[in-house]
C-alpha positions, 0 to 999 in steps of 0.5 A: 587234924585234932583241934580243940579251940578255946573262946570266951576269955577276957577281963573281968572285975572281981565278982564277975562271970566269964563262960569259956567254950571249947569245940574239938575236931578231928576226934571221936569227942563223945570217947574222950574225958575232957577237962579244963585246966589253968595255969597262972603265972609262975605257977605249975598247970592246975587242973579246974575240972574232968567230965567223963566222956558222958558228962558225969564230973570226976574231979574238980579243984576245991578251990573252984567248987561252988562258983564254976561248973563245967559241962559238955554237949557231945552233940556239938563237940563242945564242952563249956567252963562257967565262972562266977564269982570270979577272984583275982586268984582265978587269973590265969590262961585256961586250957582245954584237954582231951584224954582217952586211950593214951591219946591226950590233946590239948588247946593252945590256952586262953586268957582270963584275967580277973582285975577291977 
């Protein structure tokens, strides 16, 4: 059974930090690209950032760029999203996704809220 479980979400003041953590099981982890993606309320699902299976960024959303940086640790399944200078436009529910060979899986979202 494919499970990626998302932690590290709460509430933070603007200016903040929040590192948000995503462990897999029940696939090969080091084979799939993973990303984390957000969606805020009445808004569609944007993508934050895509590693490649060895960690190598593809893609990440300008508008995050120089304030969050995504990493992933293939040795512990994991891959971890650090936000600083967090924005109360960073408000959203965050989700883990993992994507190889048309197999594509997601976790059930976390929520960030950024609010002084």
């Amino acid at each position: 059974q494919v499970r990626l479980e998302e932690s590290g979400g709460g509430l933070v003041q603007p200016g903040g930090s929040l590192r948000l953590s995503c462990v897999a099981s029940g696939i090969a982890f080091s084979s799939y690209a993973m990303s984390w993606y957000r969606q805020a309320p009445a808004k569609e699902r944007e993508l934050v950032a895509t590693t490649s299976s060895s960690g190598r960024i593809i893609k990440s959303a300008d508008s995050v760029k120089g304030r969050f940086t995504m990493s992933r640790d293939n040795a512990r399944n994991t891959v971890s999203l650090q936000m600083n200078s967090l924005i109360p436009e960073d408000t959203a529910t965050y989700y883990c996704n993992a994507n190889w060979n048309q197999r594509n899986y997601w976790g059930r979202g976390i929520q960030v809220t950024v609010s002084s």
